[in-house]
C-alpha positions in Angstrom: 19.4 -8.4 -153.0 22.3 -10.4 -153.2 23.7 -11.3 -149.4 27.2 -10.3 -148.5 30.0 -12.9 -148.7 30.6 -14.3 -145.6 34.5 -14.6 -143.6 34.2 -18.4 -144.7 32.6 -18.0 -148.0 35.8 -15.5 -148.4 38.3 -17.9 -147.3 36.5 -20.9 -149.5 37.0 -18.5 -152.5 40.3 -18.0 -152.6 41.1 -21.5 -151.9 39.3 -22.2 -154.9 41.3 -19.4 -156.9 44.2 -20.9 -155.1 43.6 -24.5 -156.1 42.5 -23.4 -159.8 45.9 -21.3 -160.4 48.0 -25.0 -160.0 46.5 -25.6 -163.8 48.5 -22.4 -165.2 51.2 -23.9 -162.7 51.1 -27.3 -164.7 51.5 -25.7 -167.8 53.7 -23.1 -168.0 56.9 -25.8 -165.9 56.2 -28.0 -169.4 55.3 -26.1 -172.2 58.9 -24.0 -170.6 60.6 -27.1 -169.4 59.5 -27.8 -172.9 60.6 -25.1 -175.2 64.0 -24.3 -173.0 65.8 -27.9 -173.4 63.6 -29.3 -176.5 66.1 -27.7 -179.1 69.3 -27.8 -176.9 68.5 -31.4 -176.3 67.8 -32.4 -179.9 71.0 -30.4 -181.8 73.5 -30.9 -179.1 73.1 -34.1 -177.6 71.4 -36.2 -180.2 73.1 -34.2 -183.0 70.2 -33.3 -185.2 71.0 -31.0 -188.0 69.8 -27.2 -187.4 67.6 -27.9 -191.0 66.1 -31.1 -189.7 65.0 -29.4 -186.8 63.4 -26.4 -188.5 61.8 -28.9 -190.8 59.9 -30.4 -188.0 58.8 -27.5 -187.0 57.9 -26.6 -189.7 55.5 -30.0 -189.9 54.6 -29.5 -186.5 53.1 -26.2 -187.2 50.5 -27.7 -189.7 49.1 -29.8 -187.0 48.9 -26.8 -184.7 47.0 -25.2 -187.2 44.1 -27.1 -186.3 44.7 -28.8 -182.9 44.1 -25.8 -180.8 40.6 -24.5 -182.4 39.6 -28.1 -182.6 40.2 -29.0 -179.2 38.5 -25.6 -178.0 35.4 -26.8 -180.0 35.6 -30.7 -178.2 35.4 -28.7 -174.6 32.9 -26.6 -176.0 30.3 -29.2 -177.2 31.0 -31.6 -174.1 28.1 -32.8 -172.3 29.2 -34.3 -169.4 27.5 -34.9 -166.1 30.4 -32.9 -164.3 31.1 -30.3 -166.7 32.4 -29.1 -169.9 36.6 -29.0 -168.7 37.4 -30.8 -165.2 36.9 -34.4 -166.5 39.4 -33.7 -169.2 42.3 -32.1 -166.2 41.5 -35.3 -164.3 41.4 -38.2 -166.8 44.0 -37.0 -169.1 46.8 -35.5 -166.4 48.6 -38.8 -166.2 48.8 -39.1 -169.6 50.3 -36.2 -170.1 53.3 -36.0 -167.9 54.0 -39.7 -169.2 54.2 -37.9 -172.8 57.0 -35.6 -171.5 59.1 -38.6 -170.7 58.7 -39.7 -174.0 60.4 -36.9 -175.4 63.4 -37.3 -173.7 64.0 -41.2 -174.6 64.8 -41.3 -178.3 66.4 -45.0 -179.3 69.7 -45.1 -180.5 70.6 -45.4 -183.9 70.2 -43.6 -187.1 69.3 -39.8 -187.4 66.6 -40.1 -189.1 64.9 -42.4 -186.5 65.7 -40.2 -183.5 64.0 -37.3 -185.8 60.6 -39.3 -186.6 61.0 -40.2 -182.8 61.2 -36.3 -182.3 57.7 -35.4 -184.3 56.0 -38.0 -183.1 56.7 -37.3 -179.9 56.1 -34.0 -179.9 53.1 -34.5 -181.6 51.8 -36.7 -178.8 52.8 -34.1 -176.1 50.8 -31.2 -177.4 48.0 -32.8 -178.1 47.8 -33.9 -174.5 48.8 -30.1 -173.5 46.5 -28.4 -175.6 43.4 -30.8 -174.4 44.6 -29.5 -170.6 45.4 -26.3 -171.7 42.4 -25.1 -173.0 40.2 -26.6 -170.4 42.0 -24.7 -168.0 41.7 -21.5 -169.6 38.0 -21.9 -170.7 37.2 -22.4 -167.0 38.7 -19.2 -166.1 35.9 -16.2 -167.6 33.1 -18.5 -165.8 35.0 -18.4 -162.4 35.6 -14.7 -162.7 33.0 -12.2 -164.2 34.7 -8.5 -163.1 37.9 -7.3 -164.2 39.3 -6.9 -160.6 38.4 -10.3 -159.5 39.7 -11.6 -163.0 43.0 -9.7 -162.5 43.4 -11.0 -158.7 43.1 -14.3 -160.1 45.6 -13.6 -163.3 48.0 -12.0 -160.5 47.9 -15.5 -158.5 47.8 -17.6 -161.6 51.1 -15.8 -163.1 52.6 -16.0 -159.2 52.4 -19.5 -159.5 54.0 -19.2 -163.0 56.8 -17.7 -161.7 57.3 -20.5 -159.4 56.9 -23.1 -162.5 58.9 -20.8 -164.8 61.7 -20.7 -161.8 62.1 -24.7 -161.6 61.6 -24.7 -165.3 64.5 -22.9 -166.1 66.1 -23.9 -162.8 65.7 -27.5 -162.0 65.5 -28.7 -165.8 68.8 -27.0 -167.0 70.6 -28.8 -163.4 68.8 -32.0 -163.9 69.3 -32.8 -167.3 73.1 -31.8 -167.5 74.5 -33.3 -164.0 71.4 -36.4 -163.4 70.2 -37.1 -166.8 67.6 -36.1 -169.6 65.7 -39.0 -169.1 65.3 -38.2 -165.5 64.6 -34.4 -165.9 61.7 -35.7 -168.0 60.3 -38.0 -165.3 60.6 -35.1 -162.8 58.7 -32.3 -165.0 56.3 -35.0 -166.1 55.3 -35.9 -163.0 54.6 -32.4 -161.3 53.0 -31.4 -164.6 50.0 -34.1 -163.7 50.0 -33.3 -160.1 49.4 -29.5 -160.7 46.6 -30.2 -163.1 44.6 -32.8 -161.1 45.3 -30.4 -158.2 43.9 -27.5 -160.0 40.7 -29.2 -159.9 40.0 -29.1 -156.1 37.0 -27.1 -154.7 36.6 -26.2 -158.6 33.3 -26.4 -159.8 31.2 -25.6 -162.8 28.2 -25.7 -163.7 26.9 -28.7 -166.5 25.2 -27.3 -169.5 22.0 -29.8 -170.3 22.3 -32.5 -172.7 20.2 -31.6 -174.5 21.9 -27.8 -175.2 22.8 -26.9 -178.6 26.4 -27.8 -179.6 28.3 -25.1 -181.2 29.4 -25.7 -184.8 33.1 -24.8 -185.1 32.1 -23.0 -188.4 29.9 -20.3 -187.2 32.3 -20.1 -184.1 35.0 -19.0 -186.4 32.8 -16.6 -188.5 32.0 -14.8 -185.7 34.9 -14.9 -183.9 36.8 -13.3 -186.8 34.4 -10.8 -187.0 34.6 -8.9 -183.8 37.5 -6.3 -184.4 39.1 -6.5 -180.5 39.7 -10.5 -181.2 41.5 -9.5 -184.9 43.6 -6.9 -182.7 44.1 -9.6 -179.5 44.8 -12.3 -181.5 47.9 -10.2 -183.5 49.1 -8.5 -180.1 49.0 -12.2 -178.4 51.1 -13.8 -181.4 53.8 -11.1 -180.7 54.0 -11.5 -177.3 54.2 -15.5 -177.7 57.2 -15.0 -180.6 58.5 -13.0 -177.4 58.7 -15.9 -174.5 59.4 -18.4 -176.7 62.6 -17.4 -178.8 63.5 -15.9 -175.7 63.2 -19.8 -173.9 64.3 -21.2 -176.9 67.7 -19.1 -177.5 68.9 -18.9 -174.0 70.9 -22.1 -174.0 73.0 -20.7 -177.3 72.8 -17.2 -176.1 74.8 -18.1 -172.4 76.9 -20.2 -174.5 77.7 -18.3 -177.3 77.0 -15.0 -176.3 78.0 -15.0 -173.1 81.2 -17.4 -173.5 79.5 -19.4 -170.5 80.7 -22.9 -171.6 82.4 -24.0 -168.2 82.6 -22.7 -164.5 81.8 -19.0 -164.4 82.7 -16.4 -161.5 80.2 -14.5 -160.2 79.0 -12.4 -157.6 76.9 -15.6 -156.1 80.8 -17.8 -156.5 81.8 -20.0 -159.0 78.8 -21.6 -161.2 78.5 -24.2 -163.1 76.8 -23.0 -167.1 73.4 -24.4 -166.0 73.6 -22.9 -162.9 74.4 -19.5 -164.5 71.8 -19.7 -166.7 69.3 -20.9 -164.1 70.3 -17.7 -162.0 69.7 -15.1 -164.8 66.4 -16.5 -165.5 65.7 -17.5 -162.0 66.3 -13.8 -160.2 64.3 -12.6 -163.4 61.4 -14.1 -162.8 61.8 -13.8 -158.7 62.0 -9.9 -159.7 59.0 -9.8 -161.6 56.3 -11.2 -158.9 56.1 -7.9 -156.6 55.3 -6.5 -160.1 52.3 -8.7 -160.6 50.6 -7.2 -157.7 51.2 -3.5 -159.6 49.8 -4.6 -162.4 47.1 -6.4 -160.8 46.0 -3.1 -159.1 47.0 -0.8 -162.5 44.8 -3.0 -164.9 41.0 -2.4 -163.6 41.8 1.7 -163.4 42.9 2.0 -166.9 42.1 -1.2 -168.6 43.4 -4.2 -169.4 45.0 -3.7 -173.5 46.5 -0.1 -171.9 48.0 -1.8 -169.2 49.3 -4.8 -171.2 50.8 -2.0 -173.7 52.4 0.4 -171.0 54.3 -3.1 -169.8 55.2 -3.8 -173.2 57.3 -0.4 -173.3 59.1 -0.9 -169.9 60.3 -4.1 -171.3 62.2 -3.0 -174.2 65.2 -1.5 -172.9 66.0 -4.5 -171.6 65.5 -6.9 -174.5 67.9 -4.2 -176.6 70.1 -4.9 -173.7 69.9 -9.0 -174.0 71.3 -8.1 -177.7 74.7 -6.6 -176.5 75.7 -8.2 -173.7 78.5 -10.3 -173.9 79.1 -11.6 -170.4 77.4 -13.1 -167.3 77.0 -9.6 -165.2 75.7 -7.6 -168.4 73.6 -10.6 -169.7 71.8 -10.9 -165.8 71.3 -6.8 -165.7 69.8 -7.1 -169.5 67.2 -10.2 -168.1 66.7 -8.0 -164.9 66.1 -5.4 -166.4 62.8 -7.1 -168.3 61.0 -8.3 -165.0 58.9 -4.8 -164.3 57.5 -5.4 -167.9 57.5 -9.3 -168.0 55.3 -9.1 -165.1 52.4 -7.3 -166.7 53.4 -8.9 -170.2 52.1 -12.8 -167.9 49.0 -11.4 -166.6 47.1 -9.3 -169.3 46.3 -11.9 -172.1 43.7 -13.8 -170.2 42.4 -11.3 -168.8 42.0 -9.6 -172.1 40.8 -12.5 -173.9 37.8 -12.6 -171.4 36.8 -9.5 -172.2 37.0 -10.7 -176.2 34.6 -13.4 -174.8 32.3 -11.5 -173.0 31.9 -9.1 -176.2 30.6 -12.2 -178.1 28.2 -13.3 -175.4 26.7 -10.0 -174.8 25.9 -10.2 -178.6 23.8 -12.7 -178.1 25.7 -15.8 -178.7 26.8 -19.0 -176.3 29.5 -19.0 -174.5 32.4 -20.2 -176.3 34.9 -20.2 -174.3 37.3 -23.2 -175.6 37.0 -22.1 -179.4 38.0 -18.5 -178.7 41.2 -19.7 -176.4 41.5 -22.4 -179.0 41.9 -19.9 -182.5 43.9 -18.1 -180.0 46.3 -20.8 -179.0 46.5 -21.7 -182.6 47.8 -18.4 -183.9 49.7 -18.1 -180.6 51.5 -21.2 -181.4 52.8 -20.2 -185.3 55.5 -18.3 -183.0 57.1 -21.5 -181.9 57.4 -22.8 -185.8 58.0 -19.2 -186.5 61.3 -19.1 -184.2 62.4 -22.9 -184.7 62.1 -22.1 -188.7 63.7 -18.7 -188.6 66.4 -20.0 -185.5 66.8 -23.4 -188.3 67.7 -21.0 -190.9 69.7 -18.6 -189.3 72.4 -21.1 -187.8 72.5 -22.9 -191.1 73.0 -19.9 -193.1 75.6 -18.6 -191.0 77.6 -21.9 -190.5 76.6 -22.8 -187.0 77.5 -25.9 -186.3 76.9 -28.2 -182.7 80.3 -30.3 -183.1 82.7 -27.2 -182.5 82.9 -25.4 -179.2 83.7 -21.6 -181.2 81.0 -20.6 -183.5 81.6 -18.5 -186.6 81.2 -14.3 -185.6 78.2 -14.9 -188.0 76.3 -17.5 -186.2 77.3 -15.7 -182.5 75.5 -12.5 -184.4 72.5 -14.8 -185.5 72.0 -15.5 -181.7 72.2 -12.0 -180.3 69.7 -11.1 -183.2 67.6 -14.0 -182.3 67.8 -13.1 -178.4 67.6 -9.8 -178.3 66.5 -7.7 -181.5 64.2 -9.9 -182.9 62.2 -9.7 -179.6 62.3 -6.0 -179.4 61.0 -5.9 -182.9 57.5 -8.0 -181.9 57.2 -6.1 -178.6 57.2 -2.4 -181.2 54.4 -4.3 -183.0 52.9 -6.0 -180.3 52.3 -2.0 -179.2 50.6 -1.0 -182.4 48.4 -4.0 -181.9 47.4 -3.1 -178.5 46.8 0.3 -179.2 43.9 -1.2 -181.8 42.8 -3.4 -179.2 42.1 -1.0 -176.6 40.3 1.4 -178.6 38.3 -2.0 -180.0 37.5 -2.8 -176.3 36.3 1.1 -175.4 33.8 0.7 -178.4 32.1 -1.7 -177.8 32.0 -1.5 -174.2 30.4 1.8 -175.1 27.6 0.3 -177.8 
């Protein structure tokens, strides 16, 4: 019989949880710090053509293609005396934040070197992110085994997202527009690496033996592939990435465009500076969606987790159709408001999901494979970032957007509101269908 946990063994726990959540913390402030000013930064201050940026996307999604199931597969097959994932959080943290930097210092000079300087950089940084990434995630199914204890901890993960998303699209917007883009990038880079070394406090896990079997990639794909709820995950997840990021990726143009936020705005809160109107609609968005997290978190082990992750995706489509007609500051922060209740549930399903992909496999007999199955998914996850920078590349060009004028053409100002508002709506419709396939996946073979 299995003792009962003590009031210190309790307390311990959730300071583990606690201290864990700081890696989903580290992320989400750069990969949104990331895909909010990346974009902005690159056609409106350097003066990248909307084609040249699409194109390196477009590059960039052939590496990504690979890097996320292969670094999966190098956490998988680690040996090391402390563990498959923590030396990587530790060792490469540093690193990491340093790469952020990077991206925000291009030399002077010609366009085409500030656009090599822009892949390469790029290139550098999510390598370094997916490495930290997917350690952090792979630790999360052997922390928690139960669907209530893995949605407490997706709950306090996605509450400390909230915070990250808030000084993402809070501090980065007012740093880089009244300090400087160099110093915005020195900022998020540094708390990046402090949340993921600090994410490995009190954490630990248990070393497989040296002499273990190492799990080819091949037959980790084969089987993957094969189990139906992972097919149906993997196609809900993409949607719901396509989601966040052409919704981080557009709101700069959106405000601007839109909105007709180019200078000092009135509103209820005074007069506000454009990044600080776009920090508040994002801001009070996300601050709106945390009391929801602990709804969700208590909905999810009652009906499950793909039903729950599809009910939010239904309460969050009024509002996206809502992002797609407003045309001022009031009815563009009512449309984003309007998408916390959802967005809240829409954080905190996937992992939790995912684990239950990943105990399906195990229970079939097979290793734990923790990094391959979060790396396929971060791979297909990421072909919605080149999917929005190629479709937002040519959109603008075809409709004669163009960075060096302050009025766009009506076409280009209807290319944005498509890309801020419809096109979302459109993946969160499929990204039900998807889920609907998932959950009935996930009954069936809970029921085998």
């Amino acid at each position: 019989m299995i003792p009962p946990m003590t009031r210190r063994d309790a307390s311990s726990h959730r300071a583990r949880n606690f201290a864990y959540s700081w890696g989903s913390f580290a992320n989400s402030i750069s990969q949104q710090a990331f895909t909010n000013r990346v974009q902005f930064f690159y056609l409106e201050v350097v003066g990248l053509s909307a084609a040249t940026v699409g194109w390196i996307w477009a590059l960039f999604g052939l590496w990504n293609a690979v890097n996320d199931p292969l670094m999966g597969n190098v956490s998988d097959r680690t040996r090391w005396r402390r563990g498959r994932r923590i030396p990587y959080l530790r060792w490469f943290a540093l690193p990491l934040g340093a790469s952020f930097l990077l991206i925000f210092t291009p030399p002077d000079g010609a366009p085409l070197l500030a656009a090599a300087w822009f892949l390469v950089s790029v290139f550098v940084f999510d390598t370094l992110l997916t490495l930290l990434t997917l350690a952090t995630n792979a630790l999360f199914p052997e922390i928690a085994s139960s669907v209530e204890e893995r949605s407490s901890i997706a709950a306090m993960r996605e509450g400390l997202t909230v915070l990250a998303l808030l000084l993402a699209f809070v501090l980065a917007p007012i740093l880089s527009e009244q300090v400087g883009w160099w110093q915005m990038g020195l900022v998020i880079g540094l708390i990046t690496a402090v949340g993921y070394i600090v994410s490995t406090l009190g954490v630990h896990e248990v070393p497989l033996d040296p002499n273990t079997p190492r799990p080819h990639i091949g037959d980790g794909f084969r089987d993957a592939f094969a189990l139906p709820s992972f097919r149906w995950y993997l196609w809900a997840n993409l949607a719901k990435e396509y989601v966040f990021v052409i919704l981080a990726a557009t709101l700069p143009l959106w405000r601007r465009y839109a909105l007709g936020i180019d200078g000092e705005v009135d509103t209820f809160l005074g007069t506000l500076g454009p990044g600080e109107a776009e920090a508040v609609i994002l801001g009070v968005t996300f601050v709106l969606a945390v009391p929801f997290l602990w709804m969700w978190k208590r909905i999810t082990p009652r009906i499950g987790v793909a039903r729950a992750w599809l009910y939010a995706s239904v309460v969050m489509l009024p509002g996206l159709v809502m992002l797609a007609l407003s045309d001022d500051f009031m009815s563009g922060a009512l449309a984003a408001w309007l998408v916390a209740p959802g967005l809240a549930g829409y954080m905190m399903s996937p992992i939790v999901a995912l684990s239950e992909v990943i105990d399906i496999d195990a229970v079939a007999g097979k290793e734990r494979r923790e990094g391959l199955f979060f790396g396929i998914n971060g791979a297909v996850g990421k072909l919605a970032f080149t999917l929005q920078g190629v479709l937002l590349g040519v959109l603008l060009s075809a409709t004669d957007y163009d960075s060096a004028i302050d009025v766009q053409p009506e076409a280009a100002v209807d290319a944005i509101r498509f890309l801020m508002g419809w096109s979302p709506a459109i993946a969160t419709v499929l990204a039900i269908w998807f889920l609907y396939g998932l959950d009935r996946s996930l009954r069936v073979a809970k029921d085998v």
